[in-house]
C-alpha positions in Angstrom: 0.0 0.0 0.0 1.2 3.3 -1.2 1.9 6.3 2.5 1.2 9.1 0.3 -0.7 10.2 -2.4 -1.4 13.4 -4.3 -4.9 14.6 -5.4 -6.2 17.7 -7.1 -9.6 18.9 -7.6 -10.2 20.2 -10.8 -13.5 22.1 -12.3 -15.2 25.3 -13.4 -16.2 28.3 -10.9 -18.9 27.4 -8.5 -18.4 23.6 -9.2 -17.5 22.8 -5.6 -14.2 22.3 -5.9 -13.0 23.8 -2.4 -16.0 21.7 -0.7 -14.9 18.6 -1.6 -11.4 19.3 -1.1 -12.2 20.2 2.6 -14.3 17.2 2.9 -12.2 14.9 1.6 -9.0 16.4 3.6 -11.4 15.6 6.9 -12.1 11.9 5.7 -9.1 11.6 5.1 -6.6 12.9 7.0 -5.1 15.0 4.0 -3.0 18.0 4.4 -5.2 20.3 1.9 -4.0 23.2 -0.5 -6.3 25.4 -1.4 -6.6 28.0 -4.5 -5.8 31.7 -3.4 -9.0 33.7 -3.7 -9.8 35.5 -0.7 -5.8 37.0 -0.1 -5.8 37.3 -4.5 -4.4 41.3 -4.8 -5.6 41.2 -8.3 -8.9 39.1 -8.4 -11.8 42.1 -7.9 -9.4 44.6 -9.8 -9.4 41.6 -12.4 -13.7 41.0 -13.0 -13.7 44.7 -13.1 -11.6 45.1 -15.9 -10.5 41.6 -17.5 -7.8 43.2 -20.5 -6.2 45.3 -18.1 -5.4 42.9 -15.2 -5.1 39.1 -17.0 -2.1 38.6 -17.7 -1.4 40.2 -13.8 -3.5 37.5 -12.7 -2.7 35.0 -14.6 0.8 35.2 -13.6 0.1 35.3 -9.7 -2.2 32.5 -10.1 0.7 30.3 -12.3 3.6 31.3 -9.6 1.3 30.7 -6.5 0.1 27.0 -8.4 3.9 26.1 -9.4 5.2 26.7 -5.9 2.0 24.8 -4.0 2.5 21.8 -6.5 6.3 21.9 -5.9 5.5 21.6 -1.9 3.4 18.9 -2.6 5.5 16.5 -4.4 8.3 17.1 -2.2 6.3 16.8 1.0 5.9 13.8 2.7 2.2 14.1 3.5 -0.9 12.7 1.4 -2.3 16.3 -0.3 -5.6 16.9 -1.8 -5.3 20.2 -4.2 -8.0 22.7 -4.8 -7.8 23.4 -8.4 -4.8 22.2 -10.3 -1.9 24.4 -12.1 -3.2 22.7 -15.4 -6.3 24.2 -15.4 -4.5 27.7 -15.3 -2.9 27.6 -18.8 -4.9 25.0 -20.3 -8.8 26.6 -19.1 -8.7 30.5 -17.9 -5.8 31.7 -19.7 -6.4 30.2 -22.9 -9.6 31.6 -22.8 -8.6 34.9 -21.7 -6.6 35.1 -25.2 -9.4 33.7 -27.4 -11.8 36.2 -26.0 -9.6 39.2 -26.4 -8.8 39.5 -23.2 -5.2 39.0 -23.1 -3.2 40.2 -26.2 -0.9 37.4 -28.0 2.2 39.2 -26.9 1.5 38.1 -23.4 -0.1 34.9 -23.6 2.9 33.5 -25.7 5.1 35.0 -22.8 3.0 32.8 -20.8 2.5 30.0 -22.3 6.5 30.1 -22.7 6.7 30.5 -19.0 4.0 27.7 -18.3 5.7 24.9 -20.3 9.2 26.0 -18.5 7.1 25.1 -15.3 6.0 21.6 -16.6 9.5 19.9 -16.9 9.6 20.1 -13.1 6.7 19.2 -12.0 5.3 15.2 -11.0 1.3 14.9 -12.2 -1.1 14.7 -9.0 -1.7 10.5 -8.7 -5.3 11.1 -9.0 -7.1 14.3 -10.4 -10.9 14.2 -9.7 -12.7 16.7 -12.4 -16.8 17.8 -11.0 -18.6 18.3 -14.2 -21.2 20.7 -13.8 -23.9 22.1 -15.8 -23.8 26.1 -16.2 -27.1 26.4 -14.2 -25.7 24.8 -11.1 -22.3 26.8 -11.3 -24.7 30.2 -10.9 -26.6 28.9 -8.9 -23.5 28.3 -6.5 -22.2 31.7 -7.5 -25.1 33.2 -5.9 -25.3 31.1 -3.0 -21.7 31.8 -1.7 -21.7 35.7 -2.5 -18.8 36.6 -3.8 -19.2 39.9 -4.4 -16.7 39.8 -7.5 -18.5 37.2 -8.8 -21.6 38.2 -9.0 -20.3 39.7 -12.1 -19.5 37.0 -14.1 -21.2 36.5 -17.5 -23.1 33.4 -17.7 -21.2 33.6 -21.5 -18.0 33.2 -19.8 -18.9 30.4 -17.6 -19.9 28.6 -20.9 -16.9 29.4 -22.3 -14.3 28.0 -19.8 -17.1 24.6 -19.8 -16.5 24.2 -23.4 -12.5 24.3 -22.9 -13.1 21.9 -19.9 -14.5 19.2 -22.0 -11.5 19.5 -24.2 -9.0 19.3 -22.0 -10.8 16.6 -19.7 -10.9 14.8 -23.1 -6.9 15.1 -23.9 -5.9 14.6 -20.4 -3.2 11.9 -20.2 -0.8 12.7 -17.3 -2.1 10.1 -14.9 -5.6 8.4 -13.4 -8.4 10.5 -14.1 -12.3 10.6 -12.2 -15.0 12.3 -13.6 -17.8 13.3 -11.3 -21.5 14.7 -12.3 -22.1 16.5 -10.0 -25.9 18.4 -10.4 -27.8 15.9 -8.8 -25.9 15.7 -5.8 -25.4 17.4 -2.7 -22.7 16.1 -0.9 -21.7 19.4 1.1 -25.2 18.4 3.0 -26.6 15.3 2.3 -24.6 13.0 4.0 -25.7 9.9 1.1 -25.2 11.6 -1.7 -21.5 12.3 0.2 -20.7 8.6 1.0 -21.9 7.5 -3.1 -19.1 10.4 -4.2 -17.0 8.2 -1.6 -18.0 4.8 -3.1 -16.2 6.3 -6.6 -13.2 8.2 -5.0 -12.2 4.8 -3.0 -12.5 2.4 -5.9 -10.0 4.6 -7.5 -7.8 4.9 -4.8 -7.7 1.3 -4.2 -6.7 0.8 -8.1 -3.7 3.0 -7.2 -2.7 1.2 -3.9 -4.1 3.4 -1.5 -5.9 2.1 1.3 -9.2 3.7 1.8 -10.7 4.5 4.8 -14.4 3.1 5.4 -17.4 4.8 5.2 -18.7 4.7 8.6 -16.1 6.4 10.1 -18.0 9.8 7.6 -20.4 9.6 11.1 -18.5 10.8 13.1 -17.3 13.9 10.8 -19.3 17.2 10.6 -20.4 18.2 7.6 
């Protein structure tokens, strides 16, 4: 049986990433990393004006990713990862240029930069991917109330789906689990929970991991 083992959490805005990585670090004992939102300097300046502050926060998110996923492989503890440094060049900033919101001069820079990045860096052992549909993911925009976010176009949402499906279809760096999540509520129904449970164990077992059995979810608080 494998000691450690790396996971990241990978999916649009308002998917639930961050819940299920905080669940799953309490089930399991997992040190958890989480993406930098509320201590971002540039993520309100960047919904208020997306050509002027991209490639600023593009940048910030790509350095803060690079250095967490470093830590990670060179820790010794089992990690679960809010949101993966793939989805950074390969979903938002990628998009960012196709819109117009990043001119070509500095997504080649980071592209450049990004692929520099990806000779050092070990894939996560498992990367878990909630596919949503774009009326739960505002739905769950609204619920949290981010005041940034209440901004978002419902056309962007759509757009960084769209470039999800692609890359969830070319991923090829390691195991892969792909989650519906609309008809579930596992942040508080504690069944719909333990079926997301039933999946993430069988994978973990295929990868040597022993997994830790469901009734010991009673005694967490969800």
């Amino acid at each position: 049986m494998k000691s450690k083992i790396f996971v990241a959490v990978a999916g649009n805005i308002g998917s639930g990433k961050s819940s299920l990585t905080r669940m799953l670090s309490s089930h399991y004992g997992w040190k958890s990393f989480y993406e930098s939102v509320e201590d971002n300097p540039y993520l309100s300046d960047f919904y208020a004006d997306m050509n002027r502050w991209s490639f600023n926060l593009q940048v910030y998110f790509l350095s803060k990713r690079f250095n967490d996923h470093k830590r990670i492989v060179e820790g010794t503890e089992s990690v679960i990862q809010d949101r993966s440094i793939y989805e950074d060049a390969e979903i938002f900033a990628k998009n960012l240029s196709l819109i117009g919101k990043m001119d070509n001069r500095d997504y080649t820079n980071y592209v450049e930069l990004y692929k520099v990045m990806m000779q050092y860096l070990q894939p996560p052992d498992l990367l878990i991917f909630l596919d949503a549909r774009i009326e739960t993911l505002l739905k769950q925009i609204a619920h949290r109330g981010r005041d940034y976010e209440q901004s978002i176009p419902k056309s962007y949402l759509e757009q960084l789906s769209e470039h999800y499906k692609d890359w969830i279809r070319r991923y090829n760096l390691g195991p892969l689990l792909v989650i519906p999540s609309d008809e579930v509520d596992f942040v508080h129904e504690r069944c719909d929970f333990n079926r997301m449970l039933l999946l993430i164990q069988g994978k973990l077992m295929e990868l040597g991991y022993p997994a830790v059995p469901l009734k010991n979810l009673q005694r967490q608080t969800l």
